[in-house]
C-alpha positions as CSV (number, residue, x, y, z in Angstrom):
1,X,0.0,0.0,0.0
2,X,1.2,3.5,-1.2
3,X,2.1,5.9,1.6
4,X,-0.6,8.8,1.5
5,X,0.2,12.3,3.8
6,X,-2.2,15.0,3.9
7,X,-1.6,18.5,5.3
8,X,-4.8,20.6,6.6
9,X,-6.4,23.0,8.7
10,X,-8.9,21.9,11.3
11,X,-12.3,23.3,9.9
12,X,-11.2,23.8,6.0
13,X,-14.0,22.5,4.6
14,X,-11.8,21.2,1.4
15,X,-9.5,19.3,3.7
16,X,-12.7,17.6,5.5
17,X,-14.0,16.5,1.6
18,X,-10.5,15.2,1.2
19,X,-10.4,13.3,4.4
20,X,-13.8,11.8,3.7
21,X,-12.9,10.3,0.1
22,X,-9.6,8.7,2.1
23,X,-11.4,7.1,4.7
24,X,-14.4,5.8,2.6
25,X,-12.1,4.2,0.5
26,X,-10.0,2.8,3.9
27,X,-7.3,4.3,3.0
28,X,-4.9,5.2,5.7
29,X,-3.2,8.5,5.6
30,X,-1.3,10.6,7.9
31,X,-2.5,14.1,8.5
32,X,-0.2,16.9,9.1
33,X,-2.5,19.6,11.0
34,X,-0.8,23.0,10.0
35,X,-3.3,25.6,11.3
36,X,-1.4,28.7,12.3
37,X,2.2,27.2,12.1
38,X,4.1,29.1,9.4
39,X,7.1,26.9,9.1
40,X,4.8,23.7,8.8
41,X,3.2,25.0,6.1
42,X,6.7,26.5,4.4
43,X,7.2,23.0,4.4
44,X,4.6,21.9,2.6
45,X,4.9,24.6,0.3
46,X,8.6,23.3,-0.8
47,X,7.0,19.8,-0.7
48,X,4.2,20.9,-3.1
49,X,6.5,22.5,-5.8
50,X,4.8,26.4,-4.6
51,X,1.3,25.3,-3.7
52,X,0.1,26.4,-0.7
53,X,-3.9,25.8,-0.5
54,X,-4.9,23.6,1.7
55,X,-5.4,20.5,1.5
56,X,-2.1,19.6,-0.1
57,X,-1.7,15.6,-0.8
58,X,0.8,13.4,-1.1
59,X,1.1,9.8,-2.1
60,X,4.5,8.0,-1.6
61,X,6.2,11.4,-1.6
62,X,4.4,12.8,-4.9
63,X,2.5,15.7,-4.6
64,X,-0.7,15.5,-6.3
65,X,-2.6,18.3,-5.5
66,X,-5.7,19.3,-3.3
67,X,-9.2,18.3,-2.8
68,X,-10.5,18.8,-6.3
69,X,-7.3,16.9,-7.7
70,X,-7.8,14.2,-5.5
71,X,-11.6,13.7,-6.4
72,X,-10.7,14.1,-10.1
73,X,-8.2,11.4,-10.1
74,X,-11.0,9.2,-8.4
75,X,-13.9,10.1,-10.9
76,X,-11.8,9.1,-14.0
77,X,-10.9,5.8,-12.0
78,X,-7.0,6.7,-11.4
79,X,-6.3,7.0,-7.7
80,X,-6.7,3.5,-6.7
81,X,-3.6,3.0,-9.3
82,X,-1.7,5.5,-7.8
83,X,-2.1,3.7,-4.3
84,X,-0.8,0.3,-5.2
């Protein structure tokens, strides 16, 4: 199984959609709660090639975006690839 991250804010509402497509699909995650720490989210900035909306998602190191990215790589039947 791939290893997914997920950085987020506590009441974004996009990181919540994101989380809910992860965990209805069991898939395991770790979430990297950034609210209000700026070096946090510098990281996940450099990590994300200059993004820095929330949620930013990783799998096995790769960024692949936020929210809409994630549920766009579901709907055309590509993210359960990408996680094994």
């Amino acid at each position: 199984m791939s290893k997914v991250e997920i950085y987020t804010w506590q009441y974004c509402p996009f990181c919540i959609r994101a989380k809910y497509l992860l965990k209805k699909k069991n898939i395991s995650f770790k979430e990297h709660k950034i609210d209000g720490d700026d070096d946090a989210r510098e990281i996940m900035t450099k990590r994300a090639n200059g993004r820095s909306t929330l949620p930013q998602i990783f799998i096995d190191n790769e960024s692949i975006g936020g929210c809409d990215d994630l549920y766009e790589l579901e709907n055309e039947n590509k993210l359960d690839a990408l996680l094994n």
